[in-house]
Short mmCIF file of the C-alpha atoms (twelve columns), coordinates in Angstrom:
data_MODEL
# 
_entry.id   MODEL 
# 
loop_
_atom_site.group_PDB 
_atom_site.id 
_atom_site.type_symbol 
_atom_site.label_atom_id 
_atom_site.label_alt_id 
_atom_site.label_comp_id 
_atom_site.label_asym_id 
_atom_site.label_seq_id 
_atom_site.Cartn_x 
_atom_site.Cartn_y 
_atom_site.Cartn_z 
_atom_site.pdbx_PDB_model_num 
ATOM 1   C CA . UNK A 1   0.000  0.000  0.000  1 
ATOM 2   C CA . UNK A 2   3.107  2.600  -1.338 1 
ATOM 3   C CA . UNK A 3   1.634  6.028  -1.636 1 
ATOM 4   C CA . UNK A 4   3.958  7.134  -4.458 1 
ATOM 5   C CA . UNK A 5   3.634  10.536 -3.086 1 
ATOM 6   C CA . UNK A 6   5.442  9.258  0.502  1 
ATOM 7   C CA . UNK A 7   8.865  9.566  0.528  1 
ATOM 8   C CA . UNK A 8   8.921  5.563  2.027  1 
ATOM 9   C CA . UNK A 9   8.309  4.637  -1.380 1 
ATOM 10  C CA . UNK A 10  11.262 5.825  -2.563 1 
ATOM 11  C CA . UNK A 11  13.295 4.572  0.649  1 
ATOM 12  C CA . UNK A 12  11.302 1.808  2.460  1 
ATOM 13  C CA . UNK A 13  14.791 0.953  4.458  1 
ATOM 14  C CA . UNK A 14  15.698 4.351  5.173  1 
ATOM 15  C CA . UNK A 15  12.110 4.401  6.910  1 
ATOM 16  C CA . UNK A 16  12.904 1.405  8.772  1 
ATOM 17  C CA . UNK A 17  16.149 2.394  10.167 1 
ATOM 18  C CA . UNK A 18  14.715 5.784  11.359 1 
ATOM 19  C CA . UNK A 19  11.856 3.190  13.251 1 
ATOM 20  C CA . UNK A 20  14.832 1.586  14.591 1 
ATOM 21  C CA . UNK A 21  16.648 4.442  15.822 1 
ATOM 22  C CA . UNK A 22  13.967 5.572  17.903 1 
ATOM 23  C CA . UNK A 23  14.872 2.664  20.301 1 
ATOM 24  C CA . UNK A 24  17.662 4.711  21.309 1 
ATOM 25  C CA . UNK A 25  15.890 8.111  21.722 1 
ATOM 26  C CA . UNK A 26  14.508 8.841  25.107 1 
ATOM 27  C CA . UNK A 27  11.148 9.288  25.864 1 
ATOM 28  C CA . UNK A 28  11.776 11.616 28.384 1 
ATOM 29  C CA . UNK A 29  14.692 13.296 29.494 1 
ATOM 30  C CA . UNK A 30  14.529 13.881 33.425 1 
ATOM 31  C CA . UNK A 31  16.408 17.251 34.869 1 
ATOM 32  C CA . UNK A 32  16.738 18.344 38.218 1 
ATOM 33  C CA . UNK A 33  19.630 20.617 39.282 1 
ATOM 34  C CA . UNK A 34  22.620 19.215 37.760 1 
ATOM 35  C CA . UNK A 35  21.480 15.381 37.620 1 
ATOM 36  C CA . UNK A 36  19.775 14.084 34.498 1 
ATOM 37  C CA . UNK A 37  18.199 10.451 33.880 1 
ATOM 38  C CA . UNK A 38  16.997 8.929  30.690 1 
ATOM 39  C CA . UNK A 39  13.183 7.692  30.295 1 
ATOM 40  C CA . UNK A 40  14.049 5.407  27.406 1 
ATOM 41  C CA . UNK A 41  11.351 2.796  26.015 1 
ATOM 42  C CA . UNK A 42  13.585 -0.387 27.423 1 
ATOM 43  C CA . UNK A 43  13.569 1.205  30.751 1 
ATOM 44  C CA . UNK A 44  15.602 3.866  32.945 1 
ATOM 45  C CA . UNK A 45  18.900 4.922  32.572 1 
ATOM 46  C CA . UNK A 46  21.117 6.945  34.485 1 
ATOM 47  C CA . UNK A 47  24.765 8.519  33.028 1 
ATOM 48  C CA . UNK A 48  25.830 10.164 36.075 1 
ATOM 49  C CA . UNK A 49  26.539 7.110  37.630 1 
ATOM 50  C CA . UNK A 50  25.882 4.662  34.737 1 
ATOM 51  C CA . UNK A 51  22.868 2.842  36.331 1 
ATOM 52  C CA . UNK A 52  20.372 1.196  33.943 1 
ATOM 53  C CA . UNK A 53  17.129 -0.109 35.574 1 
ATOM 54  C CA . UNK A 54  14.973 -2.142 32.737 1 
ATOM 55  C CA . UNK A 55  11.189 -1.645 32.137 1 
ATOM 56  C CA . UNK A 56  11.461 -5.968 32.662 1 
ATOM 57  C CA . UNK A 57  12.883 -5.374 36.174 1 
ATOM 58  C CA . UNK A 58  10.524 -2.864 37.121 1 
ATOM 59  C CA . UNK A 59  7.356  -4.800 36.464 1 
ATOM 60  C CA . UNK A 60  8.609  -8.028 37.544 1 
ATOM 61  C CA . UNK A 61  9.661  -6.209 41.345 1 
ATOM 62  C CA . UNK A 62  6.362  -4.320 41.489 1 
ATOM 63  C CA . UNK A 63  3.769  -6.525 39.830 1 
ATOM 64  C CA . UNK A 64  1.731  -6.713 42.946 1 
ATOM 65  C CA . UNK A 65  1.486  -3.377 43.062 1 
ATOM 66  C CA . UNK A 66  1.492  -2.510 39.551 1 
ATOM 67  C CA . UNK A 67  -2.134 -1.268 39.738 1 
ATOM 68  C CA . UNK A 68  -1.299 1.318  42.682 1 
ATOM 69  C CA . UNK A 69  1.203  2.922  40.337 1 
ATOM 70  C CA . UNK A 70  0.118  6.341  38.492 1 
ATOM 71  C CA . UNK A 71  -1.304 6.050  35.231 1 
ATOM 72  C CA . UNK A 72  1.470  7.976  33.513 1 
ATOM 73  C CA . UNK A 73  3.754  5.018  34.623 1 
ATOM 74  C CA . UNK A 74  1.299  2.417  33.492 1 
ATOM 75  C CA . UNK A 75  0.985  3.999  30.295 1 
ATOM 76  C CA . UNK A 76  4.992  3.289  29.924 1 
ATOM 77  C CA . UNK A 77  4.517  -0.314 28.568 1 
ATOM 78  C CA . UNK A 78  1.651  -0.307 26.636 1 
ATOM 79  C CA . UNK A 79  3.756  2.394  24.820 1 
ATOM 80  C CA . UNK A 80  6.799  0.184  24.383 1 
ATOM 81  C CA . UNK A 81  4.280  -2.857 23.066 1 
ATOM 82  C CA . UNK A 82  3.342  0.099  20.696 1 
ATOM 83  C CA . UNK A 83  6.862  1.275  19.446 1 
ATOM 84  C CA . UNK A 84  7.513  -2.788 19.090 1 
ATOM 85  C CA . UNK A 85  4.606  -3.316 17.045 1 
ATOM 86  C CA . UNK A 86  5.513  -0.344 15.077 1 
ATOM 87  C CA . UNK A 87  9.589  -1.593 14.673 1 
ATOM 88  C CA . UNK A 88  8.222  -5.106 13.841 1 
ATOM 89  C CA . UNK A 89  5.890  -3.630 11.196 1 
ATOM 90  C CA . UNK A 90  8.994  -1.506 9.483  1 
ATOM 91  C CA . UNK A 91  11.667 -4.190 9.654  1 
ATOM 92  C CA . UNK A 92  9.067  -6.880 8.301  1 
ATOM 93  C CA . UNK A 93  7.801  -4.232 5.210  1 
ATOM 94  C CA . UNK A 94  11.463 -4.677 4.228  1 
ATOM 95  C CA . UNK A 95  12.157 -7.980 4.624  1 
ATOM 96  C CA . UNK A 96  9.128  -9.073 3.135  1 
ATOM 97  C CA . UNK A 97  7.808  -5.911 1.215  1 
ATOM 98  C CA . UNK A 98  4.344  -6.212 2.216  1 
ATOM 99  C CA . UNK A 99  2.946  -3.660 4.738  1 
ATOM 100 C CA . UNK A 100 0.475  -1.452 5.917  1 
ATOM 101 C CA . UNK A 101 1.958  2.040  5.961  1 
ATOM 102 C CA . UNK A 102 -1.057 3.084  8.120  1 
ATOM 103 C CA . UNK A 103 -0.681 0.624  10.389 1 
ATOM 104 C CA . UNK A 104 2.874  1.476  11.552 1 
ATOM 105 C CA . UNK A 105 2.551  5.299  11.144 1 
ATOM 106 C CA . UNK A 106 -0.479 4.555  13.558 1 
ATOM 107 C CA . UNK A 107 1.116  2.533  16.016 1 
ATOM 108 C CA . UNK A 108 4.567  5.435  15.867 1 
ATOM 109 C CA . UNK A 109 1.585  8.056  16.819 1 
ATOM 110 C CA . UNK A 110 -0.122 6.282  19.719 1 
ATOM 111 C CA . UNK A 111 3.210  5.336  20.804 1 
ATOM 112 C CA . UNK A 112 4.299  9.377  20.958 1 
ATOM 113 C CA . UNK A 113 1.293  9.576  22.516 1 
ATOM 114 C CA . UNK A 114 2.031  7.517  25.384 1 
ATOM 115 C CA . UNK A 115 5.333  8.867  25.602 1 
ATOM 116 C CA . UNK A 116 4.099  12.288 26.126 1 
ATOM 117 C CA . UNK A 117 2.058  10.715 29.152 1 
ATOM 118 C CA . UNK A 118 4.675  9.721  30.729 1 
ATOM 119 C CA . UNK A 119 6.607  13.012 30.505 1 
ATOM 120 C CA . UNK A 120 3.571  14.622 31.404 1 
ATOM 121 C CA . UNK A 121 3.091  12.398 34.523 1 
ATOM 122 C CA . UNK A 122 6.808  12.850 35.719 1 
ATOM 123 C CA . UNK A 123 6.907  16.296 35.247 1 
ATOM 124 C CA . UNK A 124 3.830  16.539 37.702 1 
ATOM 125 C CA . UNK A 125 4.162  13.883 39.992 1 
ATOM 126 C CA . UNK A 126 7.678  14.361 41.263 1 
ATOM 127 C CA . UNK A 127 8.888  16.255 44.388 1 
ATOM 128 C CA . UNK A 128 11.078 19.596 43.412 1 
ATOM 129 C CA . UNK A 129 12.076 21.136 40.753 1 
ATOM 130 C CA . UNK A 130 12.500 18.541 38.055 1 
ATOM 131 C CA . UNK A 131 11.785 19.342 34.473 1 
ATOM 132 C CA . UNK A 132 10.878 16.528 32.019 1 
ATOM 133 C CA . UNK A 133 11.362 17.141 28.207 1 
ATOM 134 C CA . UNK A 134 9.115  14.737 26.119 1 
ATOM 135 C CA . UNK A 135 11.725 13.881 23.332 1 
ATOM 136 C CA . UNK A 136 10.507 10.659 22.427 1 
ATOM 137 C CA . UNK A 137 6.872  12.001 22.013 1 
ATOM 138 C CA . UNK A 138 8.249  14.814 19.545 1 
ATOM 139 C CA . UNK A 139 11.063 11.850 17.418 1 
ATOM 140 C CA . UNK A 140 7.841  9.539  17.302 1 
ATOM 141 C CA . UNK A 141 5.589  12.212 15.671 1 
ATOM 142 C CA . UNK A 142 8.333  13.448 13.387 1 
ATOM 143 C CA . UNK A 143 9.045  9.917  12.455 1 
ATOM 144 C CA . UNK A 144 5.459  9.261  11.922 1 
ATOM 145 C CA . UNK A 145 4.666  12.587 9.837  1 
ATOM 146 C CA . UNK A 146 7.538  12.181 7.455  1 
ATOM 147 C CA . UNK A 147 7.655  8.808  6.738  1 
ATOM 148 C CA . UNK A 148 4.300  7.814  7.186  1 
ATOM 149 C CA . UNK A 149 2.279  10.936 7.099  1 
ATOM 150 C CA . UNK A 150 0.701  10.331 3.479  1 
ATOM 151 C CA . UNK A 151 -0.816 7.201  4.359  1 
ATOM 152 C CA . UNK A 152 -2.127 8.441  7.420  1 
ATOM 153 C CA . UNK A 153 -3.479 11.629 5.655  1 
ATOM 154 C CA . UNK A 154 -5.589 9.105  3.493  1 
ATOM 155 C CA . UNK A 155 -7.466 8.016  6.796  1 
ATOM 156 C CA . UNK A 156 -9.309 10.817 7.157  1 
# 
């Protein structure tokens, strides 16, 4: 379902490896003072003293109490089964040139969508001054709009 008009048609890998690259963006960067942490889609990382906590840790240790948790923090991996849905859809257009551009430009939006949840529910929820920049919302959306946006323009 190429829209000639999209530029995936002329570069359906190009397309894919910007889907894959958005594993490495973070969804949220986290700023307080001078300490920063990384929201990423895998989980939570921090460079200042190069601790990684995984998304698969973090709802294996608080399963019981995963309903008690905020929303915005629920949200986190129902956006991740998103963004894999979305990289799955990409890398198998390529390897087997069949997809649905509509489908994965869909799942990249609800995906930034969730993202910007969680920003939104850091930003609000924590204790001082700690600002939280929705990047992966905004890389999701851009991905989605220029790679996808034709298809998803047909929708409506």
């Amino acid at each position: 379902m190429d829209d000639p008009a999209s530029p995936r048609s002329a570069s359906p890998v190009r397309a894919a490896v910007a889907v894959v690259l958005l594993g490495f963006l973070p969804w949220s960067v986290l700023w307080q003072g001078n300490e920063i942490a990384f929201v990423m889609a895998w989980g939570l990382f921090n460079p200042g003293d190069l601790h990684v906590h995984s998304l698969y840790l973090l709802l294996t240790e608080s399963w019981p109490s995963y309903w008690l948790l905020p929303h915005s923090l629920r949200v986190w991996p129902v956006g991740t089964v998103l963004y894999g849905l979305a990289l799955a859809s990409a890398v198998t257009g390529v390897l087997f040139r069949r997809e649905d551009l509509r489908v994965t430009g869909g799942l990249l939006v609800l995906a930034g969508v969730a993202a910007l949840w969680v920003s939104l529910g850091l930003a609000t929820r924590t204790v001082g001054d700690v600002i939280a920049i929705p990047v992966g919302a905004v890389g999701l959306w851009l991905v989605a709009w220029w790679w996808y946006g034709p298809a998803l323009r047909n929708l409506v």
